[in-house]
C-alpha positions as CSV (number, residue, x, y, z in Angstrom):
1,X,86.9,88.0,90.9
2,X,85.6,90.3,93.1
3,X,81.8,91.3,92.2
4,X,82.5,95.4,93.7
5,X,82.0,97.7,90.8
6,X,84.9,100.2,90.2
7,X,83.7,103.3,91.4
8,X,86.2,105.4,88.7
9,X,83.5,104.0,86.1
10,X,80.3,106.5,87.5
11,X,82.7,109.7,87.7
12,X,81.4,112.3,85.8
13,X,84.0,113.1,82.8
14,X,84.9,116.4,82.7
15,X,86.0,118.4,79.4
16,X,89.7,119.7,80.4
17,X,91.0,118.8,77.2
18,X,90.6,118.9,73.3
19,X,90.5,115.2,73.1
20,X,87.7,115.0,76.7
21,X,85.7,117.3,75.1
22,X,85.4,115.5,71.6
23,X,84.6,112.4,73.3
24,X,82.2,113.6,75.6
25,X,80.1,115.5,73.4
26,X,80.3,112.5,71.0
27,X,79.3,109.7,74.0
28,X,76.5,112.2,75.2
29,X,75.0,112.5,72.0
30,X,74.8,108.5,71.9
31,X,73.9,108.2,75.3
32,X,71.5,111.7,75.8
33,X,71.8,111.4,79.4
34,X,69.2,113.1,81.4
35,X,71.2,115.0,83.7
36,X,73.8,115.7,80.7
37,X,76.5,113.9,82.6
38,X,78.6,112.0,80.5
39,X,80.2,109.0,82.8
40,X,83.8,106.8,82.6
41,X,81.1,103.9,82.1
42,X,79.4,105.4,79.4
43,X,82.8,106.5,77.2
44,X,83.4,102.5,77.6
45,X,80.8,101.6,76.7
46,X,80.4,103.3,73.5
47,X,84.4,102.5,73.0
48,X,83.5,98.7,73.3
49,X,80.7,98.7,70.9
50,X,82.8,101.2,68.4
51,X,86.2,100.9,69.1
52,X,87.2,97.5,70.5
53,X,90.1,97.3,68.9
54,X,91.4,100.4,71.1
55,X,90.5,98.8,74.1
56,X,91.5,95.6,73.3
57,X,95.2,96.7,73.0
58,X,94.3,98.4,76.4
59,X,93.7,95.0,77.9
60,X,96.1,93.2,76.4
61,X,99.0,95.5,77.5
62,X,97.9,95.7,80.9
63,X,97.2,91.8,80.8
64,X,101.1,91.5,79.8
65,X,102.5,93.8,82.2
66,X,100.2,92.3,85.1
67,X,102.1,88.4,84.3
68,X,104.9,89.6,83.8
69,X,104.8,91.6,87.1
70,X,103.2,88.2,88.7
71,X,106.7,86.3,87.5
72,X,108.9,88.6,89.2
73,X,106.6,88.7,92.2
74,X,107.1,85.0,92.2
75,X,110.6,85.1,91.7
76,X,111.2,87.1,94.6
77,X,109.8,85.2,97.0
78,X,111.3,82.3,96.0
79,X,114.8,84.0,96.3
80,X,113.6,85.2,100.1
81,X,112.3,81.9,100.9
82,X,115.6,80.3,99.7
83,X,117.4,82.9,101.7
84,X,115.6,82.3,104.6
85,X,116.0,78.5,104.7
86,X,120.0,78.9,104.3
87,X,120.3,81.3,107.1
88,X,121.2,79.9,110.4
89,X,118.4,80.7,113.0
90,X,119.2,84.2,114.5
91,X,117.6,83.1,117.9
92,X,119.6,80.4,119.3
93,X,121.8,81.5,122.0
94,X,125.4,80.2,123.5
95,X,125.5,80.6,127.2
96,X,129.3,80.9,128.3
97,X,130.5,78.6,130.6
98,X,132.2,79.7,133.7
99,X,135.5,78.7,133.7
100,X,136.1,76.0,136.7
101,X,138.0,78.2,139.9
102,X,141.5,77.2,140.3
């Protein structure tokens, strides 16, 4: 696991929509960020402590389609590598022979 943070999570959010608005307006009024920047970090953290349920069906989904992705990733290559080891070698060569001068 890689120990980077996801940059996506210090974006500033901004209110574009009904439902952006709502939420930030809510998650700055928890928050009361000095600047009055409400951040991606910031809406999950407030979702995880008052909505895991939301996110959990997030992760899950994304948990599912990520194996199931992995499976046919693994299929794949298992199919090219079978491929590959039935095909005859594409470099080999045949030199004609000349034929012998009557």
């Amino acid at each position: 696991m890689s120990t980077e943070e996801n940059p996506i999570l210090k974006e500033v959010v901004e209110q574009d929509s009904p439902l952006k608005t709502l939420v930030v307006n809510y998650v700055g009024t928890v928050h009361s960020p000095e600047n009055g920047e409400v951040t991606v970090e910031m809406i999950v953290d407030t979702m995880v402590k008052e909505f895991p349920e939301f996110l959990m069906v997030i992760a899950e989904e994304n948990w599912i389609r990520g194996y199931h992705q992995a499976l046919g990733d693994v299929e794949e290559g298992e199919r090219l590598a079978q491929e590959q080891s039935t095909t005859p070698e594409q470099t080999e060569t045949t030199e004609e022979v000349p034929a012998a001068a009557e």
